[in-house]
Structure formats: C-alpha cells, structure tokens
C-alpha positions in Angstrom: 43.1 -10.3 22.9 40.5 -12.4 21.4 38.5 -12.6 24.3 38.5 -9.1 24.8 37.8 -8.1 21.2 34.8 -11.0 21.2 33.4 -8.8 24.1 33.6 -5.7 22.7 32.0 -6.9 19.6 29.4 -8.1 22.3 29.0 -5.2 23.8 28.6 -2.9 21.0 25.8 -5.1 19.3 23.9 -4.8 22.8 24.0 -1.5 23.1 22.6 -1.2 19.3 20.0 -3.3 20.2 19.1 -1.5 23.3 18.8 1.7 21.2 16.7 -0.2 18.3 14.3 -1.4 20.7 14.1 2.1 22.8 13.8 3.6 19.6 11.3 1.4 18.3 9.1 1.6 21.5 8.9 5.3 21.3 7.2 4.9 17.9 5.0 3.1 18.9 4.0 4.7 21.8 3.6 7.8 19.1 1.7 6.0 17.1 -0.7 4.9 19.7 -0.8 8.3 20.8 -2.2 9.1 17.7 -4.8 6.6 17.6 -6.1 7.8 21.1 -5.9 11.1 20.1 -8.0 10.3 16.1 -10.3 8.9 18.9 -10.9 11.1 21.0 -11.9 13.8 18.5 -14.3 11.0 16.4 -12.2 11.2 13.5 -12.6 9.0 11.1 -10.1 6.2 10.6 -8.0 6.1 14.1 -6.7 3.0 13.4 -4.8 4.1 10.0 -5.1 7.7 10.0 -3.6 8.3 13.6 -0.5 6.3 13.4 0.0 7.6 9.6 -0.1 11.5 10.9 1.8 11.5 14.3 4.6 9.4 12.9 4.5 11.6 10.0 4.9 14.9 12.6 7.2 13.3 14.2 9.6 12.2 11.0 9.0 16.0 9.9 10.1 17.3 13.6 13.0 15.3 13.1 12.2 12.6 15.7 14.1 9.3 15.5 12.1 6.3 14.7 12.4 2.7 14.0 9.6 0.7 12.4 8.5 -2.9 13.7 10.6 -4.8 10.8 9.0 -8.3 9.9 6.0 -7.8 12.3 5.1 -5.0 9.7 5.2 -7.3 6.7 3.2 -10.3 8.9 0.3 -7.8 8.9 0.1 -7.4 5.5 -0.7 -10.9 5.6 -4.0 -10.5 7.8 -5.4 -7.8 4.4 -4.2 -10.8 2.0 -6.3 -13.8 3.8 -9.1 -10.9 4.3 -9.2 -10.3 0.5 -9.0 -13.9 -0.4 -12.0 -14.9 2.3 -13.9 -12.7 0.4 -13.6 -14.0 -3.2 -16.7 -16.8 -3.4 -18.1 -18.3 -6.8 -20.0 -15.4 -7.0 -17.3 -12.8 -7.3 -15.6 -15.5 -10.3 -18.7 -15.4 -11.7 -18.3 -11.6 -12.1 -15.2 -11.1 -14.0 -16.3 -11.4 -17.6 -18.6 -8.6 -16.9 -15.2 -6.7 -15.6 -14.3 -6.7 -19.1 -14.3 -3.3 -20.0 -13.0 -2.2 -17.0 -10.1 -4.1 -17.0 -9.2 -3.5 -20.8 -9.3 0.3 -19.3 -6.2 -0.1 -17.2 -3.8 -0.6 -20.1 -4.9 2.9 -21.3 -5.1 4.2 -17.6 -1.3 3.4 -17.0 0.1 4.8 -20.8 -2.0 8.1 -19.9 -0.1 8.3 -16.3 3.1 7.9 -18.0 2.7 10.2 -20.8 1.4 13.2 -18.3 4.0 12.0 -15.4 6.9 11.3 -17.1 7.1 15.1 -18.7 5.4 16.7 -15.7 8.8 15.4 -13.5 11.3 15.7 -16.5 10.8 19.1 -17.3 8.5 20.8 -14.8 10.3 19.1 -11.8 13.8 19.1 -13.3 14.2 15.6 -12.7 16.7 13.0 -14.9 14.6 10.9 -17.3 15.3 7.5 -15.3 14.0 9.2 -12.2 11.0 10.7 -14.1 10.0 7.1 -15.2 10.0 5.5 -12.7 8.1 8.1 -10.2 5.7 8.2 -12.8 4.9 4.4 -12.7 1.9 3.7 -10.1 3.6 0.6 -9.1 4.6 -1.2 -6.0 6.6 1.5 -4.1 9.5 -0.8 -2.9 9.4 -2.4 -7.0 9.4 1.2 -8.5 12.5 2.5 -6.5 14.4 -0.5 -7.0 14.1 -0.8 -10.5 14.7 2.7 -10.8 18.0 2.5 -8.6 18.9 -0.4 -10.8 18.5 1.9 -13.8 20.8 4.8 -12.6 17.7 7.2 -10.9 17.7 8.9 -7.7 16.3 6.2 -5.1 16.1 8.9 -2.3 13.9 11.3 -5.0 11.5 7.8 -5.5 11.1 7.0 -2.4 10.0 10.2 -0.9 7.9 10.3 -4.2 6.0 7.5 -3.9 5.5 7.7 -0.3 4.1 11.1 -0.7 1.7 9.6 -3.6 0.6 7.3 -1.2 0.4 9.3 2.0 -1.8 11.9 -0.6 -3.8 9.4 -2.1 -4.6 7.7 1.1 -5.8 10.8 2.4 -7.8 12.6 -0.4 -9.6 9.2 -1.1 -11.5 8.8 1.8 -12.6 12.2 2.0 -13.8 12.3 -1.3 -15.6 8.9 -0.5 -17.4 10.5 2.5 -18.0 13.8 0.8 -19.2 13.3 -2.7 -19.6 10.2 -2.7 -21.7 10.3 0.9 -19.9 6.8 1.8 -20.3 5.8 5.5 -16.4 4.7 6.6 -17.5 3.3 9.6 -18.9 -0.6 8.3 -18.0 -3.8 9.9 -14.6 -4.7 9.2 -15.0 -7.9 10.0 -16.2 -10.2 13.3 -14.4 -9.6 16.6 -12.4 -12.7 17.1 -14.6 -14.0 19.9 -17.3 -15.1 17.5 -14.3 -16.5 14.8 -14.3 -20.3 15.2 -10.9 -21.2 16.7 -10.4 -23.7 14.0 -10.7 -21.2 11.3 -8.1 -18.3 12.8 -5.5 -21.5 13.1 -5.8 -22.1 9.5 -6.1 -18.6 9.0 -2.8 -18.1 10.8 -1.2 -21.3 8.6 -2.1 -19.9 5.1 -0.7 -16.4 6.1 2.4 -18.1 6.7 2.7 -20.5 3.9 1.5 -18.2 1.7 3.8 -15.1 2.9 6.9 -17.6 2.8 6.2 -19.4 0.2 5.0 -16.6 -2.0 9.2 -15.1 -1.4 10.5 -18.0 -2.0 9.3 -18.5 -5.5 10.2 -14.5 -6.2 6.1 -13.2 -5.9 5.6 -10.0 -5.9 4.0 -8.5 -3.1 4.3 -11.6 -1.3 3.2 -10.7 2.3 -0.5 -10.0 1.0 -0.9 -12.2 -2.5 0.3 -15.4 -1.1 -1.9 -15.8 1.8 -4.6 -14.1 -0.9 -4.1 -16.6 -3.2 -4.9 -19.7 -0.9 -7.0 -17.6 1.3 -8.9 -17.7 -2.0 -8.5 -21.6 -2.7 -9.9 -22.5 0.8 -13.1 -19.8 0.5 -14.0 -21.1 -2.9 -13.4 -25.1 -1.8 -16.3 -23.9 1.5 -13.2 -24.6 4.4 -13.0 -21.1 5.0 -15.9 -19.0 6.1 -14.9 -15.9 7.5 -12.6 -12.9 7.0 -9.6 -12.5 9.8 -11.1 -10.8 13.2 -11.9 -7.3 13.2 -9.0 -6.9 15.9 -6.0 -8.3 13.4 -7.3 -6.1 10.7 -7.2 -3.4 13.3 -3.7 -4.3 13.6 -2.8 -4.5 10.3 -4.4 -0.3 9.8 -2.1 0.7 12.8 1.0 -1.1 11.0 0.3 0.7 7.7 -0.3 3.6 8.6 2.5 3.7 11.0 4.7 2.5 7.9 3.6 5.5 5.7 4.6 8.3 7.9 7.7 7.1 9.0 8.7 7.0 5.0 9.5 10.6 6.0 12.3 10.1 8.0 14.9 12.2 7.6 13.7 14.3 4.9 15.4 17.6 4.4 13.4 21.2 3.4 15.0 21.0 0.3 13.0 17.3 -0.1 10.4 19.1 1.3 10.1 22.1 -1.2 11.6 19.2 -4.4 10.9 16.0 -4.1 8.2 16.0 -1.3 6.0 18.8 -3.2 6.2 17.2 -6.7 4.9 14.0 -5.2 1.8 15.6 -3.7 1.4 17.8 -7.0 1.5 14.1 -9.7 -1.0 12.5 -6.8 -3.4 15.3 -7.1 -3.0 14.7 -11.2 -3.2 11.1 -10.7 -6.3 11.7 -8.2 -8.3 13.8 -11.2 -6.9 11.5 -13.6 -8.7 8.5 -11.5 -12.0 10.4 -11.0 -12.0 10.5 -14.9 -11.7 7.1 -15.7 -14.5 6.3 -12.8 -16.8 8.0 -14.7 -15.9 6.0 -17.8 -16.2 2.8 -16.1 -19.4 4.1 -15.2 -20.8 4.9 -18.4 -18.8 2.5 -20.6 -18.3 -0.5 -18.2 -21.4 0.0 -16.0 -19.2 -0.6 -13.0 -20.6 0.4 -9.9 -20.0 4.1 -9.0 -18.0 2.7 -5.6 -16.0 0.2 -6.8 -14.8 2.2 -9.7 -13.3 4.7 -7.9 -11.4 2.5 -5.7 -10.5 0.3 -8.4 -8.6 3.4 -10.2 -7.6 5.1 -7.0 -3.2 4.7 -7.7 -2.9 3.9 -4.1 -0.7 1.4 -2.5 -2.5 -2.5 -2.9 -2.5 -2.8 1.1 -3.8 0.8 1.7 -6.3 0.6 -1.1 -7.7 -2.7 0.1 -7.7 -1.3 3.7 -10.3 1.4 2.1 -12.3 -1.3 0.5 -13.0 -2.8 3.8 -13.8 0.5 6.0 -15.9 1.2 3.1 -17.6 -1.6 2.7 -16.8 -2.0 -1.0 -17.0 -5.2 -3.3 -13.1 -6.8 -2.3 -13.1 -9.0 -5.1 -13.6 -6.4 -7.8 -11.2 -3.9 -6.4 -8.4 -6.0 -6.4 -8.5 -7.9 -9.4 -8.3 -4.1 -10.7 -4.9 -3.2 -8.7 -3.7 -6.3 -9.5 -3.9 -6.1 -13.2 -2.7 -2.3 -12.5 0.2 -3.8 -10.8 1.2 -6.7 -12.8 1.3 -4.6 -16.3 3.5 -2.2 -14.3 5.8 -4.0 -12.6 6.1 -6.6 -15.5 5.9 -3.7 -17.9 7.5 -0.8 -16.9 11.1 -2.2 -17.0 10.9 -3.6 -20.7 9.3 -0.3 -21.7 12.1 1.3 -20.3 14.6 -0.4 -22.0 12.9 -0.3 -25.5 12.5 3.4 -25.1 15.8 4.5 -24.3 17.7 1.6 -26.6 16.0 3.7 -29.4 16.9 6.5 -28.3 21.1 5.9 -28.7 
C-alpha cells in the first residue's frame, strides 16, 4: 500500500510538472512572438514592450501562463551589475550637487499620499488600508505585502500596482520620444563578443553573491541592489570596466516585460472596470504629478531636463532603470533618486501607517 501510494504521489507531481513546463513554454513562445512581431513593425522597444503586450493579451483573453520563476529574478541581476558598472568617481562626485533634488522626494512621496490615499478611499470606494498602501509608490511585491499584513485587499494591490507599472512604463517612453525628442534606440551596452571573458565571469560571480547574499541579510530588492552594490565596489576600485553584454540586458527587457503582463492573469471585468481602471487613472495622476516636480528640479535643482524626469517617473526600480539605459540617461543619478524614493517608502510607509491609524482609535 505504501508503494502504491509513493507512486501515485509520483505520478501526480509528474504530471504537474509536465503541465508547468508545457504551460511555461507556451509563454514564452508568446512572448517571443511578440518580440518578432514589435520587430517587424520597427516599434520601439521589442525587447520589453513585445513580451509586456502579448502576455498582457493573452492574460486578458484568459490564456493560462506560467512565468520563468527564479530565472526571472536572476535577470534582474544583469540591470543591478549594469547600474553599479556605471557608478565611477565621477558620478560620487555628483551627489552633493543632487541636493536639492533629493530633499524634493520627501515632499514628492507626502504629495502622492495626500492625493492617492483620498482619490482610492472615496472616489474608488476602497477600505483605508487598501487605499494606503496602493497609494505608496513602493516596491510592488513590498507594497502588497505590507498591505496584506495590515488587513487590505492583496488582489486590489496587486492589480493596482501592476497596472501603475504597466501605465507608467508605457506613457514614459512615449513622452521621452515625443516631447522630450529622446532617441530610444542608444547602445545598451557592448555585445558580449568584445566583453573580456574575465570580466562577464566576475560579472556572473557578483550577480550571485550579491543576489544571495543581499536575501540572506533581509535587502530589499535584493536581485538588483546586491549585485549593484558590489558591481559598484569593483567599478570604483578600476576591476570592472564594462556594463553586462548588450545580449544579457536584452534578456533581462524580455524577462520584465514578460513579468508585467502576466500580472494580469486571471483578472475578472469587474477588476477590469474597479481595480484595473483606478490603477491606470492614480498612474496618469502620478505621471502629471512627476512632470511637475521635473520642472522643479529643473528650475530649483538645475537637474538635467532628462534625468529629472526619470528620476521622478513612480515606475518600478528595474523598469525605470531599463529606461535609463535605452535612453541613454545618466544611471548613477537616476537611481540614487528611486532609491531614496524607495527606501523612505518602504521604511516609511509602515510606521506612518501605524502612527496614523493608532491616533485615530
């Protein structure tokens, strides 16, 4: 009896993986499908754009898929060394004069709260804990688990935050190649055949040690600021010379955008018309509300007109940084930006919370 429940255990966890893998296969080969088909009408983006619309037609049309798990989070990694290659002496000698701009985000963040918070509470008929926290430009997976921790809807914040993303994502570079008359077409980086072998092997080490190590000591967006962090150590020390090939951050596009479209798996029309709607409606706020404090960092900070604007741009870290790169933007100051943006909120936001509604008993 043993033996025969042992192989029908067996049995069972083959077939699941059989259908995992089948299922997983078919989004890719939608995915792909979208990057051929981004390509073959010149539209911009292939690698990031394509994968993020046809999974997102396909989540919407109901079609089952399953995303690539831990291969997913390992390309994160490749934006995190790319980000930390970039940071020289040069960059660190630049961040006093990010002064202003920086002392901006504080203000940036209580203004997206004190719009977003009422604009889901009593507009979108949401609970208050829900309206928090889908009002927090945070890291999506932080937001909606503090938020289930807190007693709010985790289905409503995820499909929130995945559509601010998927919006922001979206409007940004359009905005960069329209008014802004940006070119989203610069070198991403070297193709790997002119990357000394010496450098992609410690390349592929620090992405590693740095995506491990960074979860084991409880960092937050581990997968891209640990191998960022000594990325950075080994470009300021002159051992590391170049960004990751242009194939890997190829790679990591298709993964991301790939990632944000399936977020929509699932959804229902009532999402759709609820959930889905009033997440697109705050990133349009949010969108306007960025534009506005570009031109202050303009005027006030004197920051450049480019670097602003992605600096303030509530998109995800790995999405905004993939931006950066296409558009050939200054890394260093972008992401010291999100990073504040993203330490104050996901340090923040929690303790605010509890302050706020401990008074309010």
């Amino acid at each position: 009896m043993h033996t025969l429940g042992y192989i029908g255990i067996q049995v069972l966890s083959n077939e699941r993986f059989v259908m995992l893998t089948r299922t997983r296969l078919l989004t890719f080969a939608i995915a792909l499908l979208g990057v051929a088909v981004f390509h073959a009408l010149h539209l911009p983006l292939p690698f990031l754009f394509g994968p993020m619309f046809a999974c997102l037609g396909a989540a919407l049309a109901g079609v089952k898929m399953q995303g690539a798990g831990q291969v997913s989070v390992a390309a994160r990694t490749v934006l995190g060394v790319a980000v930390g290659a970039s940071i020289t002496p040069a960059i660190l000698g630049q961040v006093p004069l990010m002064a202003v701009t920086l002392a901006m985000i504080p203000v940036y963040i209580a203004l997206i709260g004190l719009i977003g918070v009422p604009f889901f509470q009593r507009i979108c008929g949401f609970d208050r804990v829900t309206s928090y926290y889908a009002a927090m430009p945070g890291g999506f997976q932080d937001m909606v688990l503090f938020g289930q921790e807190a007693g709010g809807n985790p289905r409503a914040l995820s499909l929130i935050h995945a559509t601010r993303v998927l919006v922001i994502v979206t409007l940004v570079p359009i905005l960069l190649a329209g008014p802004f008359g940006v070119s989203l077409d610069q070198p991403i980086g070297a193709p790997a055949r002119e990357v000394p072998l010496s450098e992609m092997g410690i390349m592929v080490v620090i992405a590693l040690i740095g995506w491990k190590g960074g979860e084991r000591i409880g960092l937050f967006g581990a997968a891209i600021l640990g191998p960022m962090i000594l990325a950075a150590i080994l470009s300021l020390g002159d051992i590391l010379h170049h960004r990751p090939p242009a194939e890997a951050i190829m790679a990591a596009q298709f993964f991301i955008g790939m990632g944000i479209g399936m977020q929509f798996r699932g959804v229902t029309m009532g999402e759709l018309r609820h959930d889905v709607a009033a997440g697109a409606a705050f990133a349009v706020i949010l969108a306007a509300l960025a534009g506005v404090f570009t031109l202050l960092a303009l005027q006030i900070g004197g920051a450049p007109m480019l670097e602003a604007f992605l600096s303030f741009a509530p998109g995800g870290q790995a999405e905004m940084t993939v931006l950066a790169i296409v558009a050939g933007a200054d890394l260093g100051f972008i992401v010291v930006h999100h990073l504040v943006r993203l330490v104050i909120v996901i340090t923040g936001a929690p303790i605010a919370a509890r302050l706020i509604w401990g008074k309010s008993k």
